[in-house]
PDB file of N, CA, C and O in Angstrom:
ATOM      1  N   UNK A   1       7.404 -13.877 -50.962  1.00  0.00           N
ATOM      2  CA  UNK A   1       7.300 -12.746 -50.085  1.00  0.00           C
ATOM      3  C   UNK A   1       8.355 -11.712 -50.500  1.00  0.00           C
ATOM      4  O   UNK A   1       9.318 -12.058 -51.184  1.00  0.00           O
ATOM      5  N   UNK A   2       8.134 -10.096 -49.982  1.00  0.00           N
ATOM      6  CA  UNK A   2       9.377  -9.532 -51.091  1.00  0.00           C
ATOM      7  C   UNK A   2       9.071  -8.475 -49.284  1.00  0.00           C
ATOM      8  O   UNK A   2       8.069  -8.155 -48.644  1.00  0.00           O
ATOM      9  N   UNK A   3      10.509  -8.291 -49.118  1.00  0.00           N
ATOM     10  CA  UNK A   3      11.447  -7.327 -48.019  1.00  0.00           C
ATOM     11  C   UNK A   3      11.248  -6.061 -48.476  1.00  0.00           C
ATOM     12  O   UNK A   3      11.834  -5.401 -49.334  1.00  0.00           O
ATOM     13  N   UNK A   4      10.088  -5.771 -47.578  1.00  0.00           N
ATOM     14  CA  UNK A   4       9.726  -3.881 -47.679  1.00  0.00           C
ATOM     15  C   UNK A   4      10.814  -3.192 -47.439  1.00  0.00           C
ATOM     16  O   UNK A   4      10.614  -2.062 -47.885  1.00  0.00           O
ATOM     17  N   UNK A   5      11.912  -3.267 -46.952  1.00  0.00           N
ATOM     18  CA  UNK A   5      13.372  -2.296 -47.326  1.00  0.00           C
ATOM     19  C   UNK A   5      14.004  -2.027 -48.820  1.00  0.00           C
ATOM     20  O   UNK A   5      14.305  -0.965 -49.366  1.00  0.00           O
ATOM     21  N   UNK A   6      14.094  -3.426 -49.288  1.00  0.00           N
ATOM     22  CA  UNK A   6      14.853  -3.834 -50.189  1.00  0.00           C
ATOM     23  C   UNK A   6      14.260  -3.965 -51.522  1.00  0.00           C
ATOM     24  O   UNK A   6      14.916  -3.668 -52.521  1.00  0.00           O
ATOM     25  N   UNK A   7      12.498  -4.592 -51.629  1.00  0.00           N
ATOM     26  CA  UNK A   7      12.241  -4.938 -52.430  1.00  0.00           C
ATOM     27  C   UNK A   7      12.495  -6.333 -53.699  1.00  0.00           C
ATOM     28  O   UNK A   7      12.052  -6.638 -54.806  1.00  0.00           O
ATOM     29  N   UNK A   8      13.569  -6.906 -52.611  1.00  0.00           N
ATOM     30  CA  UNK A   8      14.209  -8.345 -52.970  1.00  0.00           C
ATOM     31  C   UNK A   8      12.600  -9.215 -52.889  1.00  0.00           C
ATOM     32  O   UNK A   8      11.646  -8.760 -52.258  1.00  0.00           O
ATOM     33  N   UNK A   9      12.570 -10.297 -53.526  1.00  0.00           N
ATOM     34  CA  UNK A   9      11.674 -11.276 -52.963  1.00  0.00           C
ATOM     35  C   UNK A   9      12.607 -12.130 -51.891  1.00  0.00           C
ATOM     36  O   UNK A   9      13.798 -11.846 -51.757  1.00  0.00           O
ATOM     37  N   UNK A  10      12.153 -12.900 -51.349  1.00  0.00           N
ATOM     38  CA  UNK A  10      12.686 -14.325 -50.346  1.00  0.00           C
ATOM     39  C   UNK A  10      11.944 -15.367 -50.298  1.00  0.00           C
ATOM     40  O   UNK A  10      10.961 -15.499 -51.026  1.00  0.00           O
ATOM     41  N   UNK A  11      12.315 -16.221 -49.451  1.00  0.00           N
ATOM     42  CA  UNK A  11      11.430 -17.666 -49.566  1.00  0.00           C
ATOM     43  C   UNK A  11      11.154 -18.047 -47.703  1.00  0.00           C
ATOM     44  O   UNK A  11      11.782 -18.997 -47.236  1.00  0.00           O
ATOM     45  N   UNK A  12      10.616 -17.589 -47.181  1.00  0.00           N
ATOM     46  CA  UNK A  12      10.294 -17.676 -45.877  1.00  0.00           C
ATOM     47  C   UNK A  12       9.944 -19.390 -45.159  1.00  0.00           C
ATOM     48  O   UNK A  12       9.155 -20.281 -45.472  1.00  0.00           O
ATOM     49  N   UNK A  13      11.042 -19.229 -44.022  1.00  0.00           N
ATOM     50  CA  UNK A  13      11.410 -20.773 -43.697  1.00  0.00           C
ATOM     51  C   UNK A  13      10.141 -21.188 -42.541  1.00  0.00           C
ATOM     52  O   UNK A  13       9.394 -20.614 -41.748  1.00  0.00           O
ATOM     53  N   UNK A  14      10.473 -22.692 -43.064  1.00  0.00           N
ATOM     54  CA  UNK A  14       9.026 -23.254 -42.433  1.00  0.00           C
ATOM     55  C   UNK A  14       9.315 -23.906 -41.261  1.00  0.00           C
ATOM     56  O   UNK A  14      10.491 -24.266 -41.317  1.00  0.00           O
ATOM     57  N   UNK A  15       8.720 -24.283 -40.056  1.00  0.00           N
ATOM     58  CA  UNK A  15       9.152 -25.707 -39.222  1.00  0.00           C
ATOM     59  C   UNK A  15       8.085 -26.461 -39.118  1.00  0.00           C
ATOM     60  O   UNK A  15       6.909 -26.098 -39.110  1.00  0.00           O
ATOM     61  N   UNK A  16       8.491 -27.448 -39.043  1.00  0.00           N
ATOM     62  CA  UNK A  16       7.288 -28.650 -38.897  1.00  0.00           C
ATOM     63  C   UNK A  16       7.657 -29.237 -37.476  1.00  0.00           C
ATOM     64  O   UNK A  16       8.752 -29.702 -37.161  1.00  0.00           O
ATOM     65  N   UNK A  17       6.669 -29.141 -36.774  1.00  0.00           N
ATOM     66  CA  UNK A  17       7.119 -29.857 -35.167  1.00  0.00           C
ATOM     67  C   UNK A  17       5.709 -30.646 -34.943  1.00  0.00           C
ATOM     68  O   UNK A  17       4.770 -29.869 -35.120  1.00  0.00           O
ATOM     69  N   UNK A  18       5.330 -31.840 -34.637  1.00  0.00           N
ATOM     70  CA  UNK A  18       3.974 -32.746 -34.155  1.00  0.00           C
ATOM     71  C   UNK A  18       2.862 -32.401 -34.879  1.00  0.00           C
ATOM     72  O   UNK A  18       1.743 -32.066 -34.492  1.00  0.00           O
ATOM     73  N   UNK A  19       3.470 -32.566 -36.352  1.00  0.00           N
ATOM     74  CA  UNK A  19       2.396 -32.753 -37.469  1.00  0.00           C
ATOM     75  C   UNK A  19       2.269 -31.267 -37.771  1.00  0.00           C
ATOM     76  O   UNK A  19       1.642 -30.975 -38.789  1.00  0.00           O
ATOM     77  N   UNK A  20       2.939 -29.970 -36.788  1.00  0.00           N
ATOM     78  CA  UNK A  20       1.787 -28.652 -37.396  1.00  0.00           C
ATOM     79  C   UNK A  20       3.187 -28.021 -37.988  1.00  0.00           C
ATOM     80  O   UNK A  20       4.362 -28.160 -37.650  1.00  0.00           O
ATOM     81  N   UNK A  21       2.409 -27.120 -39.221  1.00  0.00           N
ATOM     82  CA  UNK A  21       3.874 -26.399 -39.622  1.00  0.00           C
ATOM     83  C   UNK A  21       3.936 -25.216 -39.304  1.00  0.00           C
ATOM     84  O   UNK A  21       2.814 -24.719 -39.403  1.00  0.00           O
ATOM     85  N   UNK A  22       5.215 -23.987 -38.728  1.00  0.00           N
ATOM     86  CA  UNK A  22       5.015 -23.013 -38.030  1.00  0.00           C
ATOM     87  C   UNK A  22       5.919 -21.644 -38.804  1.00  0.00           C
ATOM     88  O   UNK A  22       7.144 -21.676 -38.919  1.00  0.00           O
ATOM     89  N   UNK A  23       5.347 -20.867 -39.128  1.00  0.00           N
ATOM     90  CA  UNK A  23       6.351 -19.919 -39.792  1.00  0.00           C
ATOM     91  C   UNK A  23       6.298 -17.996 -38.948  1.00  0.00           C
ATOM     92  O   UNK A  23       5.466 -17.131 -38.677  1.00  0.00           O
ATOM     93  N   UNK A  24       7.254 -18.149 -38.887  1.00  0.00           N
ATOM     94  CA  UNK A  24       7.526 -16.471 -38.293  1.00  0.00           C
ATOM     95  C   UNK A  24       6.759 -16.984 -36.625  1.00  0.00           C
ATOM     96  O   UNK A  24       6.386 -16.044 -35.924  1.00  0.00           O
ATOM     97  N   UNK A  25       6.594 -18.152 -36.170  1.00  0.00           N
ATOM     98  CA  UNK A  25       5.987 -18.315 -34.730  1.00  0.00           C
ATOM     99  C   UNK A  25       4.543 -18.610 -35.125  1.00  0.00           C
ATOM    100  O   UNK A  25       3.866 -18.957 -34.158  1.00  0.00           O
ATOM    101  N   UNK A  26       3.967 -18.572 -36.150  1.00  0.00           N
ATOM    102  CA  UNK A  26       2.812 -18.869 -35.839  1.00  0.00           C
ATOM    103  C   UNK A  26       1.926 -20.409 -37.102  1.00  0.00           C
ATOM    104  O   UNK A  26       2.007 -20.552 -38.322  1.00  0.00           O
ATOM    105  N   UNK A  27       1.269 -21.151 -36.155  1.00  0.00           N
ATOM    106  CA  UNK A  27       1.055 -21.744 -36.710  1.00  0.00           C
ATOM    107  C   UNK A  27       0.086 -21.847 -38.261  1.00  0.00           C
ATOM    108  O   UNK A  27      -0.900 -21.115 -38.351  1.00  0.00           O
ATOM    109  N   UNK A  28       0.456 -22.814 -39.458  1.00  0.00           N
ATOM    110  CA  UNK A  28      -0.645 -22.196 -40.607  1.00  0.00           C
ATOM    111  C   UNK A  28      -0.702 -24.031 -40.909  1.00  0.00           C
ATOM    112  O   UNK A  28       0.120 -24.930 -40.729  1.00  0.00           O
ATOM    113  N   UNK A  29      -2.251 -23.987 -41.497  1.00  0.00           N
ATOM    114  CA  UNK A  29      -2.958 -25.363 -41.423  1.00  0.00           C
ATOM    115  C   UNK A  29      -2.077 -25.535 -42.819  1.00  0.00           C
ATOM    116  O   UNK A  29      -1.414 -24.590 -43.247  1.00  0.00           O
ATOM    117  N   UNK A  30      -2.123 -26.760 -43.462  1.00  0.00           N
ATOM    118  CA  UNK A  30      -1.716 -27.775 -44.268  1.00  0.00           C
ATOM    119  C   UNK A  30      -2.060 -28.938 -44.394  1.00  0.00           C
ATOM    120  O   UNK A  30      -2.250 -29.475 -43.303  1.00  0.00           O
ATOM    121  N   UNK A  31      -2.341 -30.008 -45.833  1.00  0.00           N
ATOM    122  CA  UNK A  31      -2.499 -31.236 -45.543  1.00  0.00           C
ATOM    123  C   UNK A  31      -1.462 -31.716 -45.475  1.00  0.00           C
ATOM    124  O   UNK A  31      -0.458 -31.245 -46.010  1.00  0.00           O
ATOM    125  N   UNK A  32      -1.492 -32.514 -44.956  1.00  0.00           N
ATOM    126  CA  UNK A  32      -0.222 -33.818 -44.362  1.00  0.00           C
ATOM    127  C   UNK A  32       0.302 -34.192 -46.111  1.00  0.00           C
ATOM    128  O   UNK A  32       1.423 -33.897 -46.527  1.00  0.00           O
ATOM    129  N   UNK A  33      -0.723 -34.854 -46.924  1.00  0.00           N
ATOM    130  CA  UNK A  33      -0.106 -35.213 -48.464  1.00  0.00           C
ATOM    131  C   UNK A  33       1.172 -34.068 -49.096  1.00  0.00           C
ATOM    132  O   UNK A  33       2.177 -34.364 -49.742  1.00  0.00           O
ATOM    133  N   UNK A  34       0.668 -32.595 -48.605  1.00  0.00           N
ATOM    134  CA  UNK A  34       1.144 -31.912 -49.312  1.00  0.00           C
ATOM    135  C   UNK A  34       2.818 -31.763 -49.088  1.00  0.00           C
ATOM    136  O   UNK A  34       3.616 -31.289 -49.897  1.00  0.00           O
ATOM    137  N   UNK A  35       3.167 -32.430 -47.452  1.00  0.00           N
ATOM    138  CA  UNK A  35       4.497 -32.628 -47.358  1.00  0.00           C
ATOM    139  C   UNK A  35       5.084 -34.145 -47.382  1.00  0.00           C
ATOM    140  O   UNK A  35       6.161 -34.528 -46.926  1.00  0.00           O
ATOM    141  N   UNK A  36       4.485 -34.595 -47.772  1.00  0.00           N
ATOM    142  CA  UNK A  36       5.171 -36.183 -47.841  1.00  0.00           C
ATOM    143  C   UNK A  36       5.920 -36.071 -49.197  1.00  0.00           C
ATOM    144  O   UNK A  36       5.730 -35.546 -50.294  1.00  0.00           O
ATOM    145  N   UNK A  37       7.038 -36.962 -48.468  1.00  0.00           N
ATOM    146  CA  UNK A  37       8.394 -36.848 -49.079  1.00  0.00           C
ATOM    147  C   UNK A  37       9.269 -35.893 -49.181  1.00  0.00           C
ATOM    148  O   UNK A  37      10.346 -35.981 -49.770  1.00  0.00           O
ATOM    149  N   UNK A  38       8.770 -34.783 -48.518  1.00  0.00           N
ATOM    150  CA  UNK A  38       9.612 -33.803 -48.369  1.00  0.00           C
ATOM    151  C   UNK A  38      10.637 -33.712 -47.250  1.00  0.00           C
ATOM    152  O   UNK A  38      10.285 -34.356 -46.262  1.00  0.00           O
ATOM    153  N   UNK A  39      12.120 -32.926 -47.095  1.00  0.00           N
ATOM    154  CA  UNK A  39      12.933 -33.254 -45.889  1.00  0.00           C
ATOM    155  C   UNK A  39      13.043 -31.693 -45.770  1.00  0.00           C
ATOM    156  O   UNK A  39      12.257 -30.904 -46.294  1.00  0.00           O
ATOM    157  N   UNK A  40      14.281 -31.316 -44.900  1.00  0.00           N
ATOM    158  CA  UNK A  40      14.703 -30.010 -45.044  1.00  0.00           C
ATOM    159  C   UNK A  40      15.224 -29.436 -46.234  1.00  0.00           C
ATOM    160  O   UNK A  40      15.600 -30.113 -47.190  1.00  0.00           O
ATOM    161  N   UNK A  41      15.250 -28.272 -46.190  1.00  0.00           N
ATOM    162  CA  UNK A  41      15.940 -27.712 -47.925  1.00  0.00           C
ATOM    163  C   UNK A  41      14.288 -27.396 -48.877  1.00  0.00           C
ATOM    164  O   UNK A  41      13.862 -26.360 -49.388  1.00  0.00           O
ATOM    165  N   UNK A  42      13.708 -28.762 -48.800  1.00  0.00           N
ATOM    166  CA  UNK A  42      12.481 -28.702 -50.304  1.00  0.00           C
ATOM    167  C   UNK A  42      11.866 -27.126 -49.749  1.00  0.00           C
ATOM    168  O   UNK A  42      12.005 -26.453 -48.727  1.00  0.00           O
ATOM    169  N   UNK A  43      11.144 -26.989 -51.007  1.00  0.00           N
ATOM    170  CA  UNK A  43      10.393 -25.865 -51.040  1.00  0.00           C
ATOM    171  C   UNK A  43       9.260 -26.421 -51.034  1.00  0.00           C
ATOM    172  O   UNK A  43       9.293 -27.650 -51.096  1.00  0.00           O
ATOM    173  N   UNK A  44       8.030 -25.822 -50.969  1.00  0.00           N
ATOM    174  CA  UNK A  44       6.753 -26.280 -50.229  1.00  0.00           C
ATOM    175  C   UNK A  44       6.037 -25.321 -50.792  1.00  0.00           C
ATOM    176  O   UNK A  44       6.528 -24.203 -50.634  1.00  0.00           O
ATOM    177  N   UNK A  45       4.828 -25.370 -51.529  1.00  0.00           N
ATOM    178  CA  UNK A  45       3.661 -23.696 -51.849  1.00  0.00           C
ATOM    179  C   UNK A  45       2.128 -24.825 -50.845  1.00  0.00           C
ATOM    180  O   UNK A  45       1.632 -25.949 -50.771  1.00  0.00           O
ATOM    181  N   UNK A  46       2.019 -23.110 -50.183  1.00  0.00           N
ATOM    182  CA  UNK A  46       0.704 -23.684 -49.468  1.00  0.00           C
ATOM    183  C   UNK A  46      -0.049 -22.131 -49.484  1.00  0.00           C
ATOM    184  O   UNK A  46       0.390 -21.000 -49.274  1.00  0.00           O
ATOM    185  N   UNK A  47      -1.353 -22.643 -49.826  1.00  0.00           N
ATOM    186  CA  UNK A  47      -1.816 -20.844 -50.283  1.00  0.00           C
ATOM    187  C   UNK A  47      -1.618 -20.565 -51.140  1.00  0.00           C
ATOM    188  O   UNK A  47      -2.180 -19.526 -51.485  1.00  0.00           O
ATOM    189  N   UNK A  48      -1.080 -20.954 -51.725  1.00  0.00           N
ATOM    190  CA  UNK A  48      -0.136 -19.956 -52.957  1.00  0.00           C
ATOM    191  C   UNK A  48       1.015 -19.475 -52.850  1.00  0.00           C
ATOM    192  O   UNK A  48       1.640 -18.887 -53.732  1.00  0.00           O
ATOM    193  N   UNK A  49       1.549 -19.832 -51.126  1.00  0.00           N
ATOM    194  CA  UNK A  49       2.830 -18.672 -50.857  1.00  0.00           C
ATOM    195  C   UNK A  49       3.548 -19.736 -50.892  1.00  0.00           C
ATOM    196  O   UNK A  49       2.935 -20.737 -50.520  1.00  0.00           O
ATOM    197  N   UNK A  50       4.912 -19.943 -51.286  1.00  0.00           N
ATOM    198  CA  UNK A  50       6.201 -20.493 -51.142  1.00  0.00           C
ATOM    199  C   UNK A  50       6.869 -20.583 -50.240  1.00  0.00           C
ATOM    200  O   UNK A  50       7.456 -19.513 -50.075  1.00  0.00           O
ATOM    201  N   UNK A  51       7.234 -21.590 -49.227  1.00  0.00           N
ATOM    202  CA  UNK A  51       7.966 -21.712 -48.361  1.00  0.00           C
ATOM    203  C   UNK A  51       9.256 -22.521 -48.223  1.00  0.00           C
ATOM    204  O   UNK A  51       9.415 -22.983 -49.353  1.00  0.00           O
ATOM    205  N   UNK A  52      10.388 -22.996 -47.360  1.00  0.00           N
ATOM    206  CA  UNK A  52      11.458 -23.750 -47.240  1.00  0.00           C
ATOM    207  C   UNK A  52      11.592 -24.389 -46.520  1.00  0.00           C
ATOM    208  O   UNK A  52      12.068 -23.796 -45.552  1.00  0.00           O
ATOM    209  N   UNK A  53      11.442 -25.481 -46.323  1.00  0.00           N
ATOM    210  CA  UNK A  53      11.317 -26.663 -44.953  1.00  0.00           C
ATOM    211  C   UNK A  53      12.782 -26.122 -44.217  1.00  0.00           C
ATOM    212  O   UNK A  53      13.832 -26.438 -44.777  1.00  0.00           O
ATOM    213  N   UNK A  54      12.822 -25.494 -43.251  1.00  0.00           N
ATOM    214  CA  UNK A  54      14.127 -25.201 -42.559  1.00  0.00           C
ATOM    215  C   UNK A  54      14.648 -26.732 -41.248  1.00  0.00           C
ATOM    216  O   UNK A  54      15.665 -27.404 -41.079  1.00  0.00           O
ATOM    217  N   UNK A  55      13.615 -26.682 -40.765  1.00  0.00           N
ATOM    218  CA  UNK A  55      13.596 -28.071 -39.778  1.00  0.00           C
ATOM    219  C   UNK A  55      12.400 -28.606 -39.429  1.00  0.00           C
ATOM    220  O   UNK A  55      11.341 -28.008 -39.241  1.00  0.00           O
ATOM    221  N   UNK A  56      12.718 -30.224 -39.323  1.00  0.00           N
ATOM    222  CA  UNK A  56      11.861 -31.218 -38.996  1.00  0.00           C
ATOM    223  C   UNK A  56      12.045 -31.478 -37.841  1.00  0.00           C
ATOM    224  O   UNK A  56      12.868 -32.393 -37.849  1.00  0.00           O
ATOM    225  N   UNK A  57      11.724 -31.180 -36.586  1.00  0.00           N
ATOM    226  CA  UNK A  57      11.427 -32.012 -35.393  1.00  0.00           C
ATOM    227  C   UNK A  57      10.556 -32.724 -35.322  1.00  0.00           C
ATOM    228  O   UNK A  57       9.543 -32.814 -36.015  1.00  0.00           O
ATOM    229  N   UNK A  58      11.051 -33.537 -34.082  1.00  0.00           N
ATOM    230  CA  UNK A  58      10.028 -34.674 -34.021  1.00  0.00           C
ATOM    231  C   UNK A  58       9.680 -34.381 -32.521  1.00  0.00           C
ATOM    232  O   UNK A  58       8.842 -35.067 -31.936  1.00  0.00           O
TER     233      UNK A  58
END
């Protein structure tokens, strides 16, 4: 993703809470395979877009 001020790219943080993963508030589908083994920190591409596991709740 790249910051319409700045023109920087970034890596936009993810949460995972009761299986669904949620970014900027809203929820986006995923398979379950595609995060196994992953914790906080990993990076994640779903879509094509790149994301950052920020937190795992349970």
């Amino acid at each position: 993703m790249i910051d319409n001020l700045t023109g920087t790219s970034y890596v936009a943080e993810l949460i995972l809470q009761d299986g669904c993963a949620t970014v900027f508030g809203k929820k986006i589908s995923t398979k379950p395979r595609n995060l196994l083994g992953k914790k906080e920190g990993s990076k994640v591409t779903i879509s094509g877009k790149e994301f950052v596991i920020k937190e795992i709740k349970k």
